[in-house]
FILOMI-84181 format. One record per atom (N, C-alpha, C): residue number from 0; chain; atom name; x, y, z. Coordinates in pm, whole numbers, plus 50000, padded with zeros to 5 digits. Layout:
[NUM, "A", "CA", [X, Y, Z]]
...
//
This chain:
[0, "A", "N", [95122, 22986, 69278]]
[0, "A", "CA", [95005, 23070, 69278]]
[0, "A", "C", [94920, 23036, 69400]]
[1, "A", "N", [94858, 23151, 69466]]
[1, "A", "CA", [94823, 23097, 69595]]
[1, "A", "C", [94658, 23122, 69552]]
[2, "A", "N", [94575, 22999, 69607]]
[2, "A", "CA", [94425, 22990, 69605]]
[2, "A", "C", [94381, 23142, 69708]]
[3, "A", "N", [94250, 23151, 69668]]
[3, "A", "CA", [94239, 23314, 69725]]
[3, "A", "C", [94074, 23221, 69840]]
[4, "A", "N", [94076, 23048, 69837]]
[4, "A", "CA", [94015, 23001, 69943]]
[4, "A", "C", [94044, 22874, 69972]]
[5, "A", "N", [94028, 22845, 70057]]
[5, "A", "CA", [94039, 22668, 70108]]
[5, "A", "C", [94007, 22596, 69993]]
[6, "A", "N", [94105, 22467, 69996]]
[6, "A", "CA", [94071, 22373, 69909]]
[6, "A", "C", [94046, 22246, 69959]]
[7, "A", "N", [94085, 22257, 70146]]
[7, "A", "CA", [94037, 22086, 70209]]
[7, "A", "C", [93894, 22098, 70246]]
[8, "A", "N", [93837, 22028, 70212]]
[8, "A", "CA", [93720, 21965, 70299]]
[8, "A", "C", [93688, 21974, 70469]]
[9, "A", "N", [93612, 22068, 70459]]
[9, "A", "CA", [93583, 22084, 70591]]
[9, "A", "C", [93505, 21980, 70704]]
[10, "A", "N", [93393, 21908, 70637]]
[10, "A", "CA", [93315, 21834, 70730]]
[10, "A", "C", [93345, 21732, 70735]]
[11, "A", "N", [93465, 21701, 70658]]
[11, "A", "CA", [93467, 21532, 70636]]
[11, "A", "C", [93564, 21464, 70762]]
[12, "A", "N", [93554, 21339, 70801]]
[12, "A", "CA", [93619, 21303, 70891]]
[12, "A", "C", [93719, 21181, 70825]]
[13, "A", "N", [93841, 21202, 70880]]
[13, "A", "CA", [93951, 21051, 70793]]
[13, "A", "C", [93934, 20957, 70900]]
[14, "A", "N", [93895, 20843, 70804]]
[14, "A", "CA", [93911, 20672, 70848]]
[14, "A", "C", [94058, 20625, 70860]]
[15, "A", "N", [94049, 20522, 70890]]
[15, "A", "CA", [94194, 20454, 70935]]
[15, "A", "C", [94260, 20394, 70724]]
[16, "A", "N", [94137, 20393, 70694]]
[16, "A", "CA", [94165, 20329, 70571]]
[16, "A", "C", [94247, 20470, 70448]]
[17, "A", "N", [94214, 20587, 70488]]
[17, "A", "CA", [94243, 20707, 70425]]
[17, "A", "C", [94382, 20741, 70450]]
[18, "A", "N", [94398, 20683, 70597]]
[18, "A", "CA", [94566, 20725, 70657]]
[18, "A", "C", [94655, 20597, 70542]]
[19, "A", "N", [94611, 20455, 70577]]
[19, "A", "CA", [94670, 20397, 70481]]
[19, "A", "C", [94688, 20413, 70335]]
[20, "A", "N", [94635, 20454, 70312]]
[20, "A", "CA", [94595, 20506, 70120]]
[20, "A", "C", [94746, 20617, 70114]]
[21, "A", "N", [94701, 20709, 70233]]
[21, "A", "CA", [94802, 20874, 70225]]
[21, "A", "C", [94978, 20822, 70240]]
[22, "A", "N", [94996, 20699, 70323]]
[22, "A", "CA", [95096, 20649, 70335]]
[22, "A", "C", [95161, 20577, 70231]]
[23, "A", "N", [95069, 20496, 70181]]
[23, "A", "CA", [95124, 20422, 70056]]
[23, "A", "C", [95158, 20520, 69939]]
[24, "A", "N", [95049, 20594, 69917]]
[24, "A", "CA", [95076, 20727, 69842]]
[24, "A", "C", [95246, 20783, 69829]]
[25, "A", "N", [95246, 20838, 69974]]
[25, "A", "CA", [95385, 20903, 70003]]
[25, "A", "C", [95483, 20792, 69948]]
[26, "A", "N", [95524, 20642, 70009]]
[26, "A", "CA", [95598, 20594, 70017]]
[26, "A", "C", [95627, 20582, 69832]]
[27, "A", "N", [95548, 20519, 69763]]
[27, "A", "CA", [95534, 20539, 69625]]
[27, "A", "C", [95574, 20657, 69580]]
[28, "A", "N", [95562, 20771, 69623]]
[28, "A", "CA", [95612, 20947, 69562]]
[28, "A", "C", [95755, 20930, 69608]]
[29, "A", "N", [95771, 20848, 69723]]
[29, "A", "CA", [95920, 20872, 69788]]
[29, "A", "C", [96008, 20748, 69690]]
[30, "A", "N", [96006, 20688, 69663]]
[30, "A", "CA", [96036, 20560, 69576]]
[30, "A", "C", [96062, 20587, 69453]]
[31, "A", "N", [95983, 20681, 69423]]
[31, "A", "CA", [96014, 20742, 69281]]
[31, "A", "C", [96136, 20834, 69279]]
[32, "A", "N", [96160, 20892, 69370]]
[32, "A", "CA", [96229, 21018, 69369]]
[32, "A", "C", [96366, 20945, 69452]]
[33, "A", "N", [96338, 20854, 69498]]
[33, "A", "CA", [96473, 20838, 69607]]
[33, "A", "C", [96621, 20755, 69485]]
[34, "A", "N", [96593, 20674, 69392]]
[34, "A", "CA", [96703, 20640, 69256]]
[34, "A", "C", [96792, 20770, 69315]]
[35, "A", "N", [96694, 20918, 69262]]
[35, "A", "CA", [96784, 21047, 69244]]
[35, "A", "C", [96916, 21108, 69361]]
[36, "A", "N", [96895, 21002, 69440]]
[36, "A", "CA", [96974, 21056, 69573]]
[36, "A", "C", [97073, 20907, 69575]]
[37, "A", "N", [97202, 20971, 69570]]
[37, "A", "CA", [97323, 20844, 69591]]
[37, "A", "C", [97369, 20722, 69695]]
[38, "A", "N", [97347, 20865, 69765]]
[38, "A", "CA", [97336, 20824, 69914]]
[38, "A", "C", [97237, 20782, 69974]]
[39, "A", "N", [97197, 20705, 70120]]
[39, "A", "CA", [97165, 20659, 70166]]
[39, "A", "C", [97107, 20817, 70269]]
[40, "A", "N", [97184, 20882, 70293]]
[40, "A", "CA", [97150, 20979, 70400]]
[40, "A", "C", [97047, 21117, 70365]]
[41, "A", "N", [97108, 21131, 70269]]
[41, "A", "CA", [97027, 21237, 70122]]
[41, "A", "C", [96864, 21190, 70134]]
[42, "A", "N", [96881, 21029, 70077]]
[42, "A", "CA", [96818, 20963, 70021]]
[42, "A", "C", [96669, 20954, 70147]]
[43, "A", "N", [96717, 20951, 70297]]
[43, "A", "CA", [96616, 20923, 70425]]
[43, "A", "C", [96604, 21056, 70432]]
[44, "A", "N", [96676, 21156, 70395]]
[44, "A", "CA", [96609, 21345, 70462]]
[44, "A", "C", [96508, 21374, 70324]]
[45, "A", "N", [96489, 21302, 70212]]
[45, "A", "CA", [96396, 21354, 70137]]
[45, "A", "C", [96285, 21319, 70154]]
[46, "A", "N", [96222, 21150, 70214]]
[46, "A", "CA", [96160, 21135, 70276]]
[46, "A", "C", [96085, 21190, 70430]]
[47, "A", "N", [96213, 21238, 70506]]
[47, "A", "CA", [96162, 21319, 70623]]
[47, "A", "C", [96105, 21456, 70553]]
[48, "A", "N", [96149, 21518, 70512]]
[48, "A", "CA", [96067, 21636, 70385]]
[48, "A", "C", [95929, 21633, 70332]]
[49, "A", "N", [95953, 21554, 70269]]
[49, "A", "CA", [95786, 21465, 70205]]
[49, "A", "C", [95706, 21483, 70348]]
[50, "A", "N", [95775, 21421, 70430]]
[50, "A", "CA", [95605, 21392, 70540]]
[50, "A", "C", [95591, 21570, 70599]]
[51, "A", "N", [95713, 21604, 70647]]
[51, "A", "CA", [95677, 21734, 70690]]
[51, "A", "C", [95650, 21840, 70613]]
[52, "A", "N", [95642, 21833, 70430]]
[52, "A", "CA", [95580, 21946, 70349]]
[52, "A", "C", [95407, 21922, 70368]]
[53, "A", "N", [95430, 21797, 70374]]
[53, "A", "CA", [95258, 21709, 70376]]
[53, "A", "C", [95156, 21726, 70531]]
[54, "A", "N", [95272, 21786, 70635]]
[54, "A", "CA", [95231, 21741, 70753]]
[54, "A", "C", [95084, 21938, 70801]]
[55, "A", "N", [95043, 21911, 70872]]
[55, "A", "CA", [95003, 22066, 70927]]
[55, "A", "C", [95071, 22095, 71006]]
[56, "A", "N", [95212, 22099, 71006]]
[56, "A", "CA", [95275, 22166, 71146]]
[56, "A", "C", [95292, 22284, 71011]]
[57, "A", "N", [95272, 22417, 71126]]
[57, "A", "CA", [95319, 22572, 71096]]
[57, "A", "C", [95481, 22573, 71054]]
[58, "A", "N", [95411, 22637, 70916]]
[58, "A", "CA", [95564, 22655, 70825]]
[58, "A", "C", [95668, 22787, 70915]]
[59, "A", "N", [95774, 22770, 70939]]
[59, "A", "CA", [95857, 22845, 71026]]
[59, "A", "C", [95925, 22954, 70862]]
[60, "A", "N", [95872, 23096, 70909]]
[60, "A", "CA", [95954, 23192, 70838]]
[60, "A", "C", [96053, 23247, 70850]]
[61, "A", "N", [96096, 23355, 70734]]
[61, "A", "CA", [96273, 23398, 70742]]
[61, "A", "C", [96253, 23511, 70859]]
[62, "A", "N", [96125, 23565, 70883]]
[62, "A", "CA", [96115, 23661, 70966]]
[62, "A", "C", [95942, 23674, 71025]]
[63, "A", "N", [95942, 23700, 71170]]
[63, "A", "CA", [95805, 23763, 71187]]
[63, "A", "C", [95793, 23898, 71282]]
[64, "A", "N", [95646, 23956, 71242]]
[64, "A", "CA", [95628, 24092, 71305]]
[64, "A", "C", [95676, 24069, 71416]]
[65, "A", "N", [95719, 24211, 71510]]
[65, "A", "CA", [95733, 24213, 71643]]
[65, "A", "C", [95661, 24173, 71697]]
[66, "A", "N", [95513, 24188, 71694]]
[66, "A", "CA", [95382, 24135, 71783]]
[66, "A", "C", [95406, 23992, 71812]]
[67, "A", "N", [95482, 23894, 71730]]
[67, "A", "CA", [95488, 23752, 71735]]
[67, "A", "C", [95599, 23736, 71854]]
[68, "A", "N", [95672, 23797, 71872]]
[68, "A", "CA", [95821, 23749, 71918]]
[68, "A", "C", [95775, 23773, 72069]]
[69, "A", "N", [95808, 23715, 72125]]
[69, "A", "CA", [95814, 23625, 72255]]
[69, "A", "C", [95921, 23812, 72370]]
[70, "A", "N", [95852, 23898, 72430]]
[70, "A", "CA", [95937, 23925, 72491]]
[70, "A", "C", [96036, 23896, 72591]]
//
């Protein structure tokens, strides 16, 4: 279900102590979930996942308008 407004915090600025918190966070979410993967290789691309669902880089779609595309 998609919010119909922002839900981050606009004025606030992150400390060095907030990046550590977000990391331990992840690694703990990734720890939990990594048992589920057999492999070793599985097991490091679910982690690369995690940071880049988490990250602000622009989600790449199945398609965009013509106006976007690069002539």
């Amino acid at each position: 279900m998609k919010l119909e407004h922002h839900t981050t915090l606009v004025a606030t600025t992150t400390t060095p102590t907030d990046l550590v918190c977000w990391v331990e966070d992840l690694m703990d979410l990734h720890a939990r979930i990594a048992p589920r993967f057999a492999r070793p290789e599985p097991r490091k691309r679910s982690l690369s996942y995690l940071q880049g669902v988490m990250s602000e880089v622009p989600r790449k779609r199945g398609h965009a308008p013509k106006a976007h595309h690069p002539a």
